[in-house]
N, CA, C and O atoms as CSV, one atom per row, in Angstrom:
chain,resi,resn,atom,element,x,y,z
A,1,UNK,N,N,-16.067,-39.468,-18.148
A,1,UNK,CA,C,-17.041,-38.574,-17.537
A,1,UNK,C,C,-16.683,-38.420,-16.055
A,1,UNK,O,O,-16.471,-39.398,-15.337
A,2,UNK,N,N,-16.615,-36.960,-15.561
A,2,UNK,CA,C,-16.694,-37.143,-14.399
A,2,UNK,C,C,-17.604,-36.963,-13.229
A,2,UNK,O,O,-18.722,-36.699,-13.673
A,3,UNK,N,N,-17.605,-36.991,-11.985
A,3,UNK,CA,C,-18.489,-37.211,-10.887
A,3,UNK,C,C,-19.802,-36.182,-11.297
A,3,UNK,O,O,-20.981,-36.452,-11.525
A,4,UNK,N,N,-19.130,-35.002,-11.287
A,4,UNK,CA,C,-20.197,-34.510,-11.270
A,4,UNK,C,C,-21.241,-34.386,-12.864
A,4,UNK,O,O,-22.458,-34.270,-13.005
A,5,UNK,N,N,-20.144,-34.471,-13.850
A,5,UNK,CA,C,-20.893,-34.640,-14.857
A,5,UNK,C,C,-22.059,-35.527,-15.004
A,5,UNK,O,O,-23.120,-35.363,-15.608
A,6,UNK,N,N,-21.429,-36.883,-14.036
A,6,UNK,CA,C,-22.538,-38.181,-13.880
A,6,UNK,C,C,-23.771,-37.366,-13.400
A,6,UNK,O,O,-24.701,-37.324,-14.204
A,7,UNK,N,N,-23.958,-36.603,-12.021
A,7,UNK,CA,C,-24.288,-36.794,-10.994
A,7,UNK,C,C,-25.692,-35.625,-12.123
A,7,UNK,O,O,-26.904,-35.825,-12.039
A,8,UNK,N,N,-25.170,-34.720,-12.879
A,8,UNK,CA,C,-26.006,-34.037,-14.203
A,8,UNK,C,C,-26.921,-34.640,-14.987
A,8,UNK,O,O,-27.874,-34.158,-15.600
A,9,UNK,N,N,-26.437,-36.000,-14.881
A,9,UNK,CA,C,-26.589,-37.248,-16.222
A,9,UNK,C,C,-27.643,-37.683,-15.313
A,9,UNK,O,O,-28.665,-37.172,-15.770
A,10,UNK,N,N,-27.912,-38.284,-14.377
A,10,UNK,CA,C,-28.486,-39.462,-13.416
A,10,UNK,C,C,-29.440,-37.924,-13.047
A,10,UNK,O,O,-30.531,-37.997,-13.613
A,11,UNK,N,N,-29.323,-36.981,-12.481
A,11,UNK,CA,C,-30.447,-36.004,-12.280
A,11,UNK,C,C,-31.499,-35.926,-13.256
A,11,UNK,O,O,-32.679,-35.840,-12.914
A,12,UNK,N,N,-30.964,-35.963,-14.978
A,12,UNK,CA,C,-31.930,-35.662,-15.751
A,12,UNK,C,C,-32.522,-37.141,-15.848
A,12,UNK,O,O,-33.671,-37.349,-15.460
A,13,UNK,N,N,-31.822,-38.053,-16.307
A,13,UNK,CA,C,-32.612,-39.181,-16.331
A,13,UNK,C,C,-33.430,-39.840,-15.394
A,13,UNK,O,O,-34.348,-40.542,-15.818
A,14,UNK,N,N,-33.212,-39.705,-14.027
A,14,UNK,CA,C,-34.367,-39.989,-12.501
A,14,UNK,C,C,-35.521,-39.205,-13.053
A,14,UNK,O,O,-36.640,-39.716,-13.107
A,15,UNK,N,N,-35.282,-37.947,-13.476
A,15,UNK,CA,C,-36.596,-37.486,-13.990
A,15,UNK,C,C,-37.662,-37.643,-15.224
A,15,UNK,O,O,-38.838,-37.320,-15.394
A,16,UNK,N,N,-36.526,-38.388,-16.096
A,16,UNK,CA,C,-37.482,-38.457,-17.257
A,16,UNK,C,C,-36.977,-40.505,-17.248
A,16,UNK,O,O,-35.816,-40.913,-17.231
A,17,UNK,N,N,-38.196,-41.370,-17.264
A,17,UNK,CA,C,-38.388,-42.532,-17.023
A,17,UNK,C,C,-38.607,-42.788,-18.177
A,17,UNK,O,O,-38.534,-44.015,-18.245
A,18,UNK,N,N,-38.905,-42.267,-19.447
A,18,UNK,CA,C,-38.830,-42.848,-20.421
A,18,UNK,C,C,-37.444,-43.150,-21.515
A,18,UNK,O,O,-37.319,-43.961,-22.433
A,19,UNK,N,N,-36.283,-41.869,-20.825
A,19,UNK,CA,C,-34.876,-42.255,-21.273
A,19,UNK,C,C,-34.137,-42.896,-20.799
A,19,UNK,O,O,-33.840,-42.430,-19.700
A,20,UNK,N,N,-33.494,-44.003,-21.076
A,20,UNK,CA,C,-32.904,-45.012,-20.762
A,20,UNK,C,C,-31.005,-44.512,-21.072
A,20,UNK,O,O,-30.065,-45.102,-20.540
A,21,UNK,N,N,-30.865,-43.324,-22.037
A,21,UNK,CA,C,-30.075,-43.021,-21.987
A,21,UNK,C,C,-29.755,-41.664,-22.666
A,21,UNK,O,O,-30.680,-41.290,-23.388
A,22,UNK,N,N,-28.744,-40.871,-22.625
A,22,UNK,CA,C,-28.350,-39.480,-22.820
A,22,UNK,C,C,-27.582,-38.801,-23.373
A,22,UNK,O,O,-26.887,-38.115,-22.623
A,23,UNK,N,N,-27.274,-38.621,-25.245
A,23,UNK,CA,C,-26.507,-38.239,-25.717
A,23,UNK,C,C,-26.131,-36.562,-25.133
A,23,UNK,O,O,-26.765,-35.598,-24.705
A,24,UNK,N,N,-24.862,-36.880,-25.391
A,24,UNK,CA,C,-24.083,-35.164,-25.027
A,24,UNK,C,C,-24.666,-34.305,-25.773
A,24,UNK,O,O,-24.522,-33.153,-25.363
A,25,UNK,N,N,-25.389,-34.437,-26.898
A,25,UNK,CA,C,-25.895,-32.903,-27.759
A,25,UNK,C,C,-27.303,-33.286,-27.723
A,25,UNK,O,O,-27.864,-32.678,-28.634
A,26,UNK,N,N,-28.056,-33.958,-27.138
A,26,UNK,CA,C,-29.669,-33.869,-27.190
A,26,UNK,C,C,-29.911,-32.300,-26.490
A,26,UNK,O,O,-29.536,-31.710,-25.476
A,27,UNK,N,N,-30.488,-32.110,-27.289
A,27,UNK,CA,C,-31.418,-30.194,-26.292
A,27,UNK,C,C,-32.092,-30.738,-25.587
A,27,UNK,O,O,-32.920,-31.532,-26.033
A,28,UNK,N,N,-31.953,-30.465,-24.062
A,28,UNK,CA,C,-32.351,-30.777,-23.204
A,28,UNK,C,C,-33.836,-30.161,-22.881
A,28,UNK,O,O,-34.877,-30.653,-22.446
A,29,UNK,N,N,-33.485,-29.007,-23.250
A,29,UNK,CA,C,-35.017,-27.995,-23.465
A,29,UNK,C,C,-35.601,-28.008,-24.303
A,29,UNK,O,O,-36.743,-27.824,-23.881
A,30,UNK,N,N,-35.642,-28.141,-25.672
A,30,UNK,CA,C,-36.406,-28.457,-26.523
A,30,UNK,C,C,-37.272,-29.999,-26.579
A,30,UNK,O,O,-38.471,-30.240,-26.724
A,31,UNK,N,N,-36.230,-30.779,-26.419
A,31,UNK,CA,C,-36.895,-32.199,-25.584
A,31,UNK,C,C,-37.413,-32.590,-24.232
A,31,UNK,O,O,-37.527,-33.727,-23.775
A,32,UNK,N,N,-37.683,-31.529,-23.721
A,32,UNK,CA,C,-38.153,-31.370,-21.837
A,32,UNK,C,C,-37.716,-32.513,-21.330
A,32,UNK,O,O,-38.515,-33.314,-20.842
A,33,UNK,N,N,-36.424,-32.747,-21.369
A,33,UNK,CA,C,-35.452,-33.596,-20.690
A,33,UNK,C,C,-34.919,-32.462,-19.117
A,33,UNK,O,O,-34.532,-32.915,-18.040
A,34,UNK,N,N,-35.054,-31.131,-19.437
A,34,UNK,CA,C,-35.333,-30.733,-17.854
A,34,UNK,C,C,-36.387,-29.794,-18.707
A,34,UNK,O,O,-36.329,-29.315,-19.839
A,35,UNK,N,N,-37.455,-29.739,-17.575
A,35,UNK,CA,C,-38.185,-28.616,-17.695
A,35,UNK,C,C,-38.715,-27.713,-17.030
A,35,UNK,O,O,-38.123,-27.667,-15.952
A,36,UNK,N,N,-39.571,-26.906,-17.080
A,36,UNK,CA,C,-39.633,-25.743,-15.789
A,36,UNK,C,C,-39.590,-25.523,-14.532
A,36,UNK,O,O,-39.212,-24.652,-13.749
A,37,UNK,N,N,-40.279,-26.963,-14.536
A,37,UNK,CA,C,-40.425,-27.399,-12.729
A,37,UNK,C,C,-39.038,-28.159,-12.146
A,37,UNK,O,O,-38.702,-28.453,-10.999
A,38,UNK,N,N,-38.592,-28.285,-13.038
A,38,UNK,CA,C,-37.381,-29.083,-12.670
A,38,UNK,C,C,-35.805,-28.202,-12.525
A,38,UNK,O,O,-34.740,-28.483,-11.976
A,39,UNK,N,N,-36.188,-27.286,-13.141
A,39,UNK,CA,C,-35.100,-26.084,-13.951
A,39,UNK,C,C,-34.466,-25.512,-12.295
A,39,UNK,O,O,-33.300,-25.481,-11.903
A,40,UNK,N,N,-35.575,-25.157,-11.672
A,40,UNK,CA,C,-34.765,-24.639,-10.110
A,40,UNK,C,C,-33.989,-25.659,-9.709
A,40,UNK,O,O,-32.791,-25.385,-9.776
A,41,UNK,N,N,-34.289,-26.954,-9.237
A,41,UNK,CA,C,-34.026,-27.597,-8.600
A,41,UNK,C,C,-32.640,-28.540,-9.121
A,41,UNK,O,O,-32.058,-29.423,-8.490
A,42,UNK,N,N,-32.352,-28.010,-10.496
A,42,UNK,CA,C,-31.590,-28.182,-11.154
A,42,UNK,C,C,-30.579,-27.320,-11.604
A,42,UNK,O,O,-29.623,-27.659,-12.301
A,43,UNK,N,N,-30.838,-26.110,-11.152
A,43,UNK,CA,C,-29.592,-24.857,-10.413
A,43,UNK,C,C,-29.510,-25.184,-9.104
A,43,UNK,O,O,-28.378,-25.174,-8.620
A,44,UNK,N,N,-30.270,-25.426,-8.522
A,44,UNK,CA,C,-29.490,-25.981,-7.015
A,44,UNK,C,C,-28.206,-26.922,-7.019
A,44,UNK,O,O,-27.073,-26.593,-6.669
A,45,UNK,N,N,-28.681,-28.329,-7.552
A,45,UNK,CA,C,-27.772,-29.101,-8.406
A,45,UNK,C,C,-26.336,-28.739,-8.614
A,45,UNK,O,O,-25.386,-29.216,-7.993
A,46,UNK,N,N,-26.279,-27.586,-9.828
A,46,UNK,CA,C,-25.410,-27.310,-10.043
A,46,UNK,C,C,-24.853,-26.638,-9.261
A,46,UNK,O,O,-23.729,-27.073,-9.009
A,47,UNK,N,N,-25.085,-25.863,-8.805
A,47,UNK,CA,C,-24.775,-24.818,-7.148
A,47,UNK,C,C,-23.819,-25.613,-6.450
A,47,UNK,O,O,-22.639,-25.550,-6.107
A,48,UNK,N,N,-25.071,-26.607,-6.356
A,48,UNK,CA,C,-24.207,-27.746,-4.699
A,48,UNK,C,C,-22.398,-28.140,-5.381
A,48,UNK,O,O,-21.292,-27.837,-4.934
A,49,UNK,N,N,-22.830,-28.945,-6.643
A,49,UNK,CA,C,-21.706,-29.400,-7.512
A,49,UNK,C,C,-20.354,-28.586,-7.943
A,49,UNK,O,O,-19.342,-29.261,-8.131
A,50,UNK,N,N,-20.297,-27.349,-8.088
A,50,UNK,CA,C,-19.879,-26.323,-8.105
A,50,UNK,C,C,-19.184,-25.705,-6.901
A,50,UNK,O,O,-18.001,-25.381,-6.789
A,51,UNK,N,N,-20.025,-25.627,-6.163
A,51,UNK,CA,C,-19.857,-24.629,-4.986
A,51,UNK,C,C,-19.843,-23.528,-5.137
A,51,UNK,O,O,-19.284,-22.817,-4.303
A,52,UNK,N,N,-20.442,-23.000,-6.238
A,52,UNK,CA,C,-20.777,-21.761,-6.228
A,52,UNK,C,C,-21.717,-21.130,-6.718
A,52,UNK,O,O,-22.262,-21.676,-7.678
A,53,UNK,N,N,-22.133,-20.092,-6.373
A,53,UNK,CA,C,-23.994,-19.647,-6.407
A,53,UNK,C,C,-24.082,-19.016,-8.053
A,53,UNK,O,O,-23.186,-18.501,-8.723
A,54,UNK,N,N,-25.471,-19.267,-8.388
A,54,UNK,CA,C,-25.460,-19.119,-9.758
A,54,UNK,C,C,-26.263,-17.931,-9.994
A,54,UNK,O,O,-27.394,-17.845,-9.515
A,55,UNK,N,N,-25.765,-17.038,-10.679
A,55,UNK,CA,C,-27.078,-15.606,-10.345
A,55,UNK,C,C,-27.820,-15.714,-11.853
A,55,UNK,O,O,-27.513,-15.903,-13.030
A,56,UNK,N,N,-28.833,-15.503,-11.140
A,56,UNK,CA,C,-30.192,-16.046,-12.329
A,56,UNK,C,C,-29.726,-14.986,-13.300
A,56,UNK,O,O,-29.655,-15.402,-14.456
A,57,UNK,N,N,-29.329,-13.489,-13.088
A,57,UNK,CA,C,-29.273,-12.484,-13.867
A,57,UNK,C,C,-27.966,-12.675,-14.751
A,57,UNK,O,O,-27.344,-11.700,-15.175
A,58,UNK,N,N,-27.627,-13.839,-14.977
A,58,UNK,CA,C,-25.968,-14.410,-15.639
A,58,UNK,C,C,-26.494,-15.395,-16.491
A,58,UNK,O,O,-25.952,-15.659,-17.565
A,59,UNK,N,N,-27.676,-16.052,-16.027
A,59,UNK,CA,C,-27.952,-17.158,-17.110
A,59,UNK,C,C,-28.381,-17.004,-18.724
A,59,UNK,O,O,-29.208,-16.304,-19.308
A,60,UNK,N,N,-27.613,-17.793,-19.058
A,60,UNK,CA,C,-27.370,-17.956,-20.446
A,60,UNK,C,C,-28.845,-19.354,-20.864
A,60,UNK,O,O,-28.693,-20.294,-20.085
A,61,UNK,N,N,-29.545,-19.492,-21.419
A,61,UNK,CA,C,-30.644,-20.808,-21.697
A,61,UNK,C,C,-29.534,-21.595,-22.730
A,61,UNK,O,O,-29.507,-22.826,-22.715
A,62,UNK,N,N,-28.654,-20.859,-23.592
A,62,UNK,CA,C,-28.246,-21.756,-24.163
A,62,UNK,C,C,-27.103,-22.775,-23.155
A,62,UNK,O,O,-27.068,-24.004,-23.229
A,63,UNK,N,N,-26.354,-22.057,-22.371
A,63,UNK,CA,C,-25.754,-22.801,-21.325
A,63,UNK,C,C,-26.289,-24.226,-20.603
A,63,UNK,O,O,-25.550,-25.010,-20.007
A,64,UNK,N,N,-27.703,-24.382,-20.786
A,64,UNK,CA,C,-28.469,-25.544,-20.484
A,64,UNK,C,C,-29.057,-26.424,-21.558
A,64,UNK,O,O,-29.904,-27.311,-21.448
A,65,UNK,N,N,-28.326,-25.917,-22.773
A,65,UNK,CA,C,-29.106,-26.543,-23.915
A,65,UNK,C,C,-28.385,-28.228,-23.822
A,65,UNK,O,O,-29.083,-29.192,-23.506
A,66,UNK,N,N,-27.356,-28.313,-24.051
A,66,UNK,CA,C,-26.973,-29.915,-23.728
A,66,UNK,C,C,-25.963,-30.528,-22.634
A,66,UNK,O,O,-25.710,-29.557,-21.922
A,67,UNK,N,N,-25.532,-31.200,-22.327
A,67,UNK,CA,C,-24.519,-31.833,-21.560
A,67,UNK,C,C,-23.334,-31.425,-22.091
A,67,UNK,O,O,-22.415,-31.714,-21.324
A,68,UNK,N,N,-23.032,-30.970,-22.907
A,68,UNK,CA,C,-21.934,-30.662,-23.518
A,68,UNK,C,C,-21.529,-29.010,-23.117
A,68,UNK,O,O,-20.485,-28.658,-22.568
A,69,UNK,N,N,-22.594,-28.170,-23.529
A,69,UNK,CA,C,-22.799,-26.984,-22.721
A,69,UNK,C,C,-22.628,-26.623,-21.305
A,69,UNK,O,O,-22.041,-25.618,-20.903
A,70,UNK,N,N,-23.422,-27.899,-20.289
A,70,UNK,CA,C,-23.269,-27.457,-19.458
A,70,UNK,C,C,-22.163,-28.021,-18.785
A,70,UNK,O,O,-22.008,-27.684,-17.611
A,71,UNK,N,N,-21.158,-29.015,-19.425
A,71,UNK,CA,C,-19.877,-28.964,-19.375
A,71,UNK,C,C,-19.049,-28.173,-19.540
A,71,UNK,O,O,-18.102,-28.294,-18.763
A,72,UNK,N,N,-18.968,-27.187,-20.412
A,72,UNK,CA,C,-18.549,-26.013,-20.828
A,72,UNK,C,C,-18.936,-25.178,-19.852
A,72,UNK,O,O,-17.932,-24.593,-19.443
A,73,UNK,N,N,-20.009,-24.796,-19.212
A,73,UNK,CA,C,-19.784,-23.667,-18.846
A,73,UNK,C,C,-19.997,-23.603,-17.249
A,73,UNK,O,O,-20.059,-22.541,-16.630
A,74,UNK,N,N,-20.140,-25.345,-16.454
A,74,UNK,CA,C,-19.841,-24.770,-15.316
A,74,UNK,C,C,-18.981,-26.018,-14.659
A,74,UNK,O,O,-18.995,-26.316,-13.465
A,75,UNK,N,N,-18.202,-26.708,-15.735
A,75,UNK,CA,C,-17.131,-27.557,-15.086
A,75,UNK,C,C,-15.622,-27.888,-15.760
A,75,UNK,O,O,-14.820,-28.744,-15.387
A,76,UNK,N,N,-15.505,-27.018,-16.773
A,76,UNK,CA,C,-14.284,-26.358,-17.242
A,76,UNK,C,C,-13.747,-26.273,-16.480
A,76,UNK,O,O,-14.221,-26.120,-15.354
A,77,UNK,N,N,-12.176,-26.348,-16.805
A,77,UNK,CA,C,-11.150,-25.135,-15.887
A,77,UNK,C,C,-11.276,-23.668,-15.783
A,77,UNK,O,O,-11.079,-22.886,-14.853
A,78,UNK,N,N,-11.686,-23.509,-17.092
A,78,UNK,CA,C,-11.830,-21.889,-17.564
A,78,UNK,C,C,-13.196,-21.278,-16.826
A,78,UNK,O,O,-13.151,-20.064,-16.628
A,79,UNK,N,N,-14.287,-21.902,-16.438
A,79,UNK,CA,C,-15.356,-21.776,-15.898
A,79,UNK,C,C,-15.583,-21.550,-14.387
A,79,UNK,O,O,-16.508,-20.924,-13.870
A,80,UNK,N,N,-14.583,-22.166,-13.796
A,80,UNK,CA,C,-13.955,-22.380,-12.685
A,80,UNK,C,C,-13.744,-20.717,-12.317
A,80,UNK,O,O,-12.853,-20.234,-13.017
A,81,UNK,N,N,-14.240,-19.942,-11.568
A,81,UNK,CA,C,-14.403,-18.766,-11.084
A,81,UNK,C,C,-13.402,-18.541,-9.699
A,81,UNK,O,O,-13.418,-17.470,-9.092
Protein backbone atom coordinates (compact mmCIF):
# COMPACT_ATOMS: atom_id res chain seq x y z
CA UNK A 1 0.00 0.00 0.00
CA UNK A 2 1.10 3.22 -0.63
CA UNK A 3 1.39 6.69 1.24
CA UNK A 4 -1.28 8.01 0.03
CA UNK A 5 -3.43 5.06 -0.26
CA UNK A 6 -2.70 4.78 3.69
CA UNK A 7 -3.30 8.34 4.26
CA UNK A 8 -7.32 7.26 2.38
CA UNK A 9 -7.31 4.28 4.79
CA UNK A 10 -6.49 6.21 8.24
CA UNK A 11 -8.98 9.24 6.92
CA UNK A 12 -11.89 6.81 6.74
CA UNK A 13 -11.15 4.95 9.77
CA UNK A 14 -10.36 8.34 12.27
CA UNK A 15 -13.86 8.77 11.27
CA UNK A 16 -15.64 5.78 11.82
CA UNK A 17 -14.45 4.43 15.59
CA UNK A 18 -16.24 1.50 15.34
CA UNK A 19 -13.85 -0.03 12.40
CA UNK A 20 -10.89 -1.34 13.53
CA UNK A 21 -10.16 -2.27 10.06
CA UNK A 22 -10.77 -1.88 6.10
CA UNK A 23 -11.24 -4.31 3.41
CA UNK A 24 -10.40 -3.02 -0.25
CA UNK A 25 -14.05 -3.87 -1.58
CA UNK A 26 -16.27 -2.80 1.49
CA UNK A 27 -18.80 0.06 -0.18
CA UNK A 28 -17.83 2.70 1.51
CA UNK A 29 -21.21 4.42 0.81
CA UNK A 30 -23.51 1.97 1.30
CA UNK A 31 -21.81 1.25 4.73
CA UNK A 32 -21.39 5.17 5.64
CA UNK A 33 -17.81 4.44 6.07
CA UNK A 34 -17.64 8.10 4.39
CA UNK A 35 -20.69 9.94 4.42
CA UNK A 36 -22.17 13.22 3.42
CA UNK A 37 -20.63 15.33 5.86
CA UNK A 38 -17.52 13.82 5.43
CA UNK A 39 -17.68 13.43 1.47
CA UNK A 40 -16.26 17.27 1.00
CA UNK A 41 -13.69 17.06 3.22
CA UNK A 42 -12.76 13.96 1.70
CA UNK A 43 -12.33 15.52 -1.90
CA UNK A 44 -10.17 17.91 -0.32
CA UNK A 45 -8.14 14.88 0.82
CA UNK A 46 -7.86 13.63 -2.32
CA UNK A 47 -7.11 17.04 -4.00
CA UNK A 48 -4.26 17.69 -1.49
CA UNK A 49 -2.92 13.88 -2.27
CA UNK A 50 -3.14 14.24 -5.87
CA UNK A 51 -2.41 17.65 -6.52
CA UNK A 52 -4.95 18.10 -8.51
CA UNK A 53 -8.43 19.74 -8.34
CA UNK A 54 -11.35 17.50 -8.65
CA UNK A 55 -14.40 18.98 -10.60
CA UNK A 56 -17.53 17.93 -8.89
CA UNK A 57 -19.10 17.93 -12.55
CA UNK A 58 -16.54 14.68 -13.35
CA UNK A 59 -17.55 12.74 -10.37
CA UNK A 60 -18.31 9.37 -10.82
CA UNK A 61 -20.17 7.93 -6.97
CA UNK A 62 -19.06 4.75 -8.16
CA UNK A 63 -15.36 6.05 -8.16
CA UNK A 64 -15.86 6.29 -4.24
CA UNK A 65 -17.51 3.08 -3.85
CA UNK A 66 -14.31 1.18 -2.40
CA UNK A 67 -10.57 1.54 -1.84
CA UNK A 68 -10.01 -0.32 -4.69
CA UNK A 69 -11.91 2.22 -6.90
CA UNK A 70 -10.54 4.93 -5.53
CA UNK A 71 -7.24 3.42 -6.30
CA UNK A 72 -8.18 3.12 -9.70
CA UNK A 73 -9.23 6.19 -10.39
CA UNK A 74 -7.15 8.74 -8.71
CA UNK A 75 -3.74 6.98 -8.04
CA UNK A 76 -3.08 4.90 -11.11
CA UNK A 77 -0.57 5.75 -13.59
CA UNK A 78 -3.29 5.93 -16.11
CA UNK A 79 -5.28 8.36 -13.78
CA UNK A 80 -2.44 10.47 -13.41
CA UNK A 81 -3.62 13.55 -15.63
Amino acid sequence: MNDQMRAVRDFILQRNSTMDTLSDDLDLIDSRAINSLAFVEFIFLLEELTGESIDPEDLDLDDFRTLTAIEARFFTREAVR
